[in-house]
Structure formats: C-alpha cells, structure tokens
KOLFI-283485 format. One record per residue (C-alpha): residue number from 1; residue in three letters; x, y, z. Coordinates in steps of 0.001 Angstrom, whole numbers, plus 500000, padded with zeros to 6 digits. Layout:
# residues N
{NUM; "ala"; {X; Y; Z}}
...
***
This chain:
# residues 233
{1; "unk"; {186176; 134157; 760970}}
{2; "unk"; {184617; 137390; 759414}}
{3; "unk"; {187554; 138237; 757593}}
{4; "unk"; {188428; 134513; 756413}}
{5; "unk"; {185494; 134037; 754618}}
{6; "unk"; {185741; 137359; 752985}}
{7; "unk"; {189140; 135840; 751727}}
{8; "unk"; {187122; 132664; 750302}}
{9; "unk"; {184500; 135116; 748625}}
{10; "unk"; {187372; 137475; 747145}}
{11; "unk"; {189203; 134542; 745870}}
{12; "unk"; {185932; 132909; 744766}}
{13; "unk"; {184808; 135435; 742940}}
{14; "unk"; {187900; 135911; 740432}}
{15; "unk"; {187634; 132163; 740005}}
{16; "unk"; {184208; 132008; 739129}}
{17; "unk"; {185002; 135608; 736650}}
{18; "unk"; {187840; 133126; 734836}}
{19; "unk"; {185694; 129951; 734978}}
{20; "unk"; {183007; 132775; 732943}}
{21; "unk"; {185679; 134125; 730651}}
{22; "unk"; {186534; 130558; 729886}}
{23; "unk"; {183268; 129507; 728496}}
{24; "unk"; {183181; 132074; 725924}}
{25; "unk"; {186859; 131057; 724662}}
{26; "unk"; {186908; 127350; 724592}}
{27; "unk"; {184845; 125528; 721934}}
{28; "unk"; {181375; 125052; 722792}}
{29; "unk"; {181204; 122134; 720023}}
{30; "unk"; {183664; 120243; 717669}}
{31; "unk"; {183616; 116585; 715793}}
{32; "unk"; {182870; 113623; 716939}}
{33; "unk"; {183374; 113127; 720663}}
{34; "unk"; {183708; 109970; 722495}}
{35; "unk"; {179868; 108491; 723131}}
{36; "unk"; {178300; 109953; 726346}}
{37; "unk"; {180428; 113563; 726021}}
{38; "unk"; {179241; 116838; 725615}}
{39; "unk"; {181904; 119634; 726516}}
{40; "unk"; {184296; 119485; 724015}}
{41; "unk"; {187253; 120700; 726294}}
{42; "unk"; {186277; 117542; 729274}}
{43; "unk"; {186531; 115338; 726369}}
{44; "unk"; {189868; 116493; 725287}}
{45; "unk"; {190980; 115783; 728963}}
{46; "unk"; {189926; 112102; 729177}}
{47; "unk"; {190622; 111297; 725738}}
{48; "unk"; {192214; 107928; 725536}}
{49; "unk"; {193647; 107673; 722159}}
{50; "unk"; {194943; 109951; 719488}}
{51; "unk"; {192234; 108351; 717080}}
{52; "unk"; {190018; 110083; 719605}}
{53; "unk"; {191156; 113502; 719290}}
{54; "unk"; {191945; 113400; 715803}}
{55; "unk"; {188297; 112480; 715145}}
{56; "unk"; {187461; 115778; 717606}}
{57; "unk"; {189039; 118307; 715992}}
{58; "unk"; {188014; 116852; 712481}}
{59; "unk"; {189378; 116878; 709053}}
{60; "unk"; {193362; 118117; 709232}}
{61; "unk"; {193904; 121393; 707056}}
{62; "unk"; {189739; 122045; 707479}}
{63; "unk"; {189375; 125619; 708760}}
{64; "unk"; {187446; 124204; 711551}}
{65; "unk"; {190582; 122681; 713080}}
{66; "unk"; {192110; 125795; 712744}}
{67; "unk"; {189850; 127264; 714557}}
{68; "unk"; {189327; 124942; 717112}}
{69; "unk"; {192902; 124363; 717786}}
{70; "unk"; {193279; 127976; 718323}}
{71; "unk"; {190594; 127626; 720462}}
{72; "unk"; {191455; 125679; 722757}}
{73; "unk"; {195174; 126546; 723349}}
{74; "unk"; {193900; 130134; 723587}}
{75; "unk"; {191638; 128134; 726674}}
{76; "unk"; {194278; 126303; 728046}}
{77; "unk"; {196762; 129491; 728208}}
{78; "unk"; {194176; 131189; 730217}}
{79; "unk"; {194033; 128129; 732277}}
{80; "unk"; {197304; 128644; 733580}}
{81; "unk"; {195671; 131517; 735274}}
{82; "unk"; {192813; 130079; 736801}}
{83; "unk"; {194663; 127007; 738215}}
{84; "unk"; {195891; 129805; 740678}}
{85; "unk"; {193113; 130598; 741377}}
{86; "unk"; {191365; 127484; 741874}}
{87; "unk"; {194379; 125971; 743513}}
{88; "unk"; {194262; 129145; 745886}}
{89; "unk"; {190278; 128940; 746869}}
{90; "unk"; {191033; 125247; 747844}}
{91; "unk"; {193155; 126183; 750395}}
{92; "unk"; {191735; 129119; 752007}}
{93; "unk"; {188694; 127262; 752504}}
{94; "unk"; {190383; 123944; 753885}}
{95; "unk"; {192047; 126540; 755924}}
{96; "unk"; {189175; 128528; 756950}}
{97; "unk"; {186813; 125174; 757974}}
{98; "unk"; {190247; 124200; 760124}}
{99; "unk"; {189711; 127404; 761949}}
{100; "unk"; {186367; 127065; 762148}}
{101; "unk"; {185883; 123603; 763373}}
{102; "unk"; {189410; 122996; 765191}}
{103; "unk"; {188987; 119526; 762925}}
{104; "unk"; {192573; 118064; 761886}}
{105; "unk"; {191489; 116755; 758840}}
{106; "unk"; {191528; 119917; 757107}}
{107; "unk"; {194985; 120209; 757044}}
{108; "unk"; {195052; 117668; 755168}}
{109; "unk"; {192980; 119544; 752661}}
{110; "unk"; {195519; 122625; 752758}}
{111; "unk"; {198528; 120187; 751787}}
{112; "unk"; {196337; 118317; 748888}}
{113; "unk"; {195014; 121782; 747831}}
{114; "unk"; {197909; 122306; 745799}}
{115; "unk"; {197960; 117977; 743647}}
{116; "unk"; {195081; 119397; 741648}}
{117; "unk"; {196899; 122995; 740411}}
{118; "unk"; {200179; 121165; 739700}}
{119; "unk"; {198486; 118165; 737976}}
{120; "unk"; {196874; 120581; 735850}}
{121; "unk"; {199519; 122866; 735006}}
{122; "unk"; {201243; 119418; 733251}}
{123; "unk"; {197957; 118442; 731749}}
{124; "unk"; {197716; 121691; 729968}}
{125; "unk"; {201431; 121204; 729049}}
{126; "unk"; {200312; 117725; 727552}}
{127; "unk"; {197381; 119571; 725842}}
{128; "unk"; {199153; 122197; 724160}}
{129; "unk"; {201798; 119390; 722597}}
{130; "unk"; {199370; 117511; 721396}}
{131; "unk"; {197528; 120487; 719451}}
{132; "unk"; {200775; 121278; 717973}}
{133; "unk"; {201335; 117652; 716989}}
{134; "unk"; {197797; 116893; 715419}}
{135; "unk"; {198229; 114412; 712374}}
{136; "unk"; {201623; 112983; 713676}}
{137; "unk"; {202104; 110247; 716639}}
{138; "unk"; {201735; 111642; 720114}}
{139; "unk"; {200477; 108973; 722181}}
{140; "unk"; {202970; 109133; 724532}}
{141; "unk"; {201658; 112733; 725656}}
{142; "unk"; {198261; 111326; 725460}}
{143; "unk"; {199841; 108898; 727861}}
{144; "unk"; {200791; 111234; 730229}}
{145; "unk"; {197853; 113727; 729254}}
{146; "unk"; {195773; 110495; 730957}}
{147; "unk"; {198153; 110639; 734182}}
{148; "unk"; {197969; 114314; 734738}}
{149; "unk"; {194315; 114623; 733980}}
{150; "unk"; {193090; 112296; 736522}}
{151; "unk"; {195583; 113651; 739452}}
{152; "unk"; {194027; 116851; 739157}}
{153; "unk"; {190724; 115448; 739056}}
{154; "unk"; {191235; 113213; 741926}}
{155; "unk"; {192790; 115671; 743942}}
{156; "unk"; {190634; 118440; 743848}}
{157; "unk"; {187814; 115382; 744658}}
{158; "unk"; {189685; 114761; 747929}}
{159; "unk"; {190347; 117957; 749121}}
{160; "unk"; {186323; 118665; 748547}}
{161; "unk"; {185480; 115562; 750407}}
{162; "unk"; {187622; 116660; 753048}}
{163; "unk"; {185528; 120049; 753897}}
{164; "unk"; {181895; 117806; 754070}}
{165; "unk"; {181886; 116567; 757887}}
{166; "unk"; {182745; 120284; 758639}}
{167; "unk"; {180002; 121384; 755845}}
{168; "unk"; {176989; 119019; 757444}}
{169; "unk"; {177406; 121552; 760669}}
{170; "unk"; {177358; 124854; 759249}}
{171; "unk"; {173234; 124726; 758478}}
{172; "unk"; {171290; 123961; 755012}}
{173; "unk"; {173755; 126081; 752697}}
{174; "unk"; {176825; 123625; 754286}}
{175; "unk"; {174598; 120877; 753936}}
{176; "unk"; {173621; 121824; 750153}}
{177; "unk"; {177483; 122256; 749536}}
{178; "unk"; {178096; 118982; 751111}}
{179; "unk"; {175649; 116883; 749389}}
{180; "unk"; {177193; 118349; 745874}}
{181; "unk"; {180391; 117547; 746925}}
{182; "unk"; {179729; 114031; 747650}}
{183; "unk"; {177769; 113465; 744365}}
{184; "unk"; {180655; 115550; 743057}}
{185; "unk"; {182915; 112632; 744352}}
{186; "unk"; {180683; 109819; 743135}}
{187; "unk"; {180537; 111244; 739667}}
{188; "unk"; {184784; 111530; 739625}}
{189; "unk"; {185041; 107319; 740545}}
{190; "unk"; {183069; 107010; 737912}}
{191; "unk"; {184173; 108899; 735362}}
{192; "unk"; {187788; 107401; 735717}}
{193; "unk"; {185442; 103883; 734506}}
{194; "unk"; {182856; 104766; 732099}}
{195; "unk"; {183730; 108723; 730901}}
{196; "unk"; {180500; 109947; 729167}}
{197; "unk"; {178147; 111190; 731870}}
{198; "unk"; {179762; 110832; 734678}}
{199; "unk"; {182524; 112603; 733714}}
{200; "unk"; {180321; 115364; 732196}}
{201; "unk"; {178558; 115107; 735821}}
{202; "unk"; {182208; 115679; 737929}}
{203; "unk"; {182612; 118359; 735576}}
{204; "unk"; {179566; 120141; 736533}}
{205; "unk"; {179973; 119284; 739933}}
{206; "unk"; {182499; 120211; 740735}}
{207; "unk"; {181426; 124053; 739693}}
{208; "unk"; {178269; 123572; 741351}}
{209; "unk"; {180115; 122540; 744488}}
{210; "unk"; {182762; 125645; 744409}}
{211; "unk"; {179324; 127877; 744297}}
{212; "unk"; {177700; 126509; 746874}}
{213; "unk"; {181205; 127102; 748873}}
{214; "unk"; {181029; 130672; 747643}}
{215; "unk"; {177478; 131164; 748848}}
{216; "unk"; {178519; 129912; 752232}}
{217; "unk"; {180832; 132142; 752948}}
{218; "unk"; {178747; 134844; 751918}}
{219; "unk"; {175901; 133652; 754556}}
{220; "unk"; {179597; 133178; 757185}}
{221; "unk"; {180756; 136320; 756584}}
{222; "unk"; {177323; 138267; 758235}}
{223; "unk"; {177975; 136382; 761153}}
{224; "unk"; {179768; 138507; 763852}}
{225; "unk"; {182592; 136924; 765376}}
{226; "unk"; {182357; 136545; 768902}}
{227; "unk"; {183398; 139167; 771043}}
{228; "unk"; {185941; 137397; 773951}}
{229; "unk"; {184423; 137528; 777745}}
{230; "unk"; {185860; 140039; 780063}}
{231; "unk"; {188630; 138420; 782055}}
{232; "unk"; {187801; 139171; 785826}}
{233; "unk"; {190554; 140259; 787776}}
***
C-alpha cells in the first residue's frame, strides 16, 4: 500500500503545482459578476446567459477585455493539462482505497474518475468559443457550456463521495478528508440551484478536499506494509 500512496502523493503534487500555476494566470477580478460570485473563472463556468458574460468581461474593444480574454484562454489552455492530472489523482486514489478496504464501491469511483476530465475538456472547448465570439450570439455554446460544466462538477462530486465510508476508517486525517468531501458534495447540489456561494463553496471544496487526500497519503505512506506470516510446512 506503501507504494500506492506514493503514486497518489506524486500525482497530487503536480496537480496541486498546476492548480498554483493557475491562480497566477487566470483573472483574479473582472466586471460585473453574477450576485453571490467571487472567482471570476467559477463564474464564467456557471454563467447562464451571454448577457452574463458580456457584462464580465466588460466594455467590447476596452483593453481590459483584451486582457482578460487573453487571460482566461491562456487559463483554460493550461487546463487541458491539469484535467490529466486531476482526472488521473481521481483514480489512483479510488483505486488505492479499493485496495485498501477490499470495498466494491470504489470501482465505481475508478470508472466515474474519468466523467469529470472529459466533461471538462468540452467545457473548456465551449469556453474558448465563446471568448472568440464575445459581442456576437453564442448562446447555444453557453447552452452546452451549462451541460458540460455541471457533468464535470457532478462527477468529480461522486467519485469524492465514493472514497468517504473508506475515509471515516483510516483515523482523523480520513475523517477530516471525509467531512470536506461531504460538505464538498452539499455545496455542488446547491450550487446547480442558487450559484453564488455555494458554488464559490464547491469550488473551494473541492481543493480543500483533494489536500486533505494528499495529506493522507502522506500519513499512509509511513505505514509499513505488512510483512506476510511464514507459511509452516
């Protein structure tokens, strides 16, 4: 189990280096964004409406757009990226709880690990037309930009939920983890409602809930596997 949660912490860690490089790329703040958000890239995700976007990236031909398209496609580029990345920590740990539980459920988890990636490989797709098209009609890609986004949310949701009866057994940092994740969860039915905070909070959470992964596997991997008794002959 050593060497399977050394996987999860290898993996982990380029995630969270992406998920870092990706802060200082995307915009930290743009126009007017739909009541209740604050990160101007989740609020590009659930937008609803063109009117919505439009009023986002601001004034058309304003060097602020400019910059905030550029921005954000540069963000979405590199997202391609960490979607692997993501999509690849999901599995390993659904895969490594399997092993270490024996609990079917987390094969589950290893075949859902891969809705959220996919989903969000389209999404960005939907994103990067919709830059290109500011000032013109695109709501059928905000149409699909709607579908997309909330598979990938929903997914990665699930396959997180999947890892918490495992989680609850594996001592205070599984329990921590677990807790987030189910918060994590409450916050993404929510958000597909209201938006605003709760969205903002499944955004968060779902970060929060990948670190408190990563910092289980650290505490997993000092564990010595156990040695197999001596058969007697």
């Amino acid at each position: 189990m050593r060497q399977a949660y050394r996987q999860v912490i290898a993996v982990g860690l380029v995630t969270l280096a992406i998920a870092i490089g990706l802060v200082f790329v995307l915009p930290t703040s743009m126009g007017v964004l739909p009541e209740g958000m604050q990160t101007p890239i989740v609020a590009f995700e659930l937008a609803r409406s063109p009117a919505e976007i439009e009023a986002m990236f601001g004034d058309p031909g304003s060097t602020e757009r400019a910059a905030w398209v550029a921005a954000m496609d540069l963000g979405n580029q590199i997202d391609f990226g960490f979607l692997l990345a993501y999509g690849a920590l999901l599995f390993l740990v659904s895969r490594t709880l399997r092993r270490e539980s024996g609990r079917t459920t987390h094969s589950l988890g290893e075949r859902l690990a891969f809705v959220g990636p996919l989903a969000d490989v389209f999404e960005n797709v939907q994103l990067l037309d919709i830059t290109s098209s500011l000032g013109t009609d695109y709501r059928d890609a905000v149409g699909r930009l709607m579908l997309y986004t909330w598979i990938k949310w929903i997914g990665i949701a699930l396959v997180m939920l999947s890892w918490a009866p495992t989680l609850l057994t594996l001592g205070r940092p599984g329990r921590i983890a677990a807790g987030t994740i189910v918060i994590t969860a409450l916050a993404t039915a929510s958000a597909v409602v209201v938006r605003g905070i709760a969205a903002e909070a499944m955004s968060l959470g779902v970060v929060l809930s990948l670190a408190c992964i990563l910092v289980l596997a650290f505490v997993r991997a000092r564990i010595p596997d156990e040695t197999p008794a001596p058969s007697e002959t």
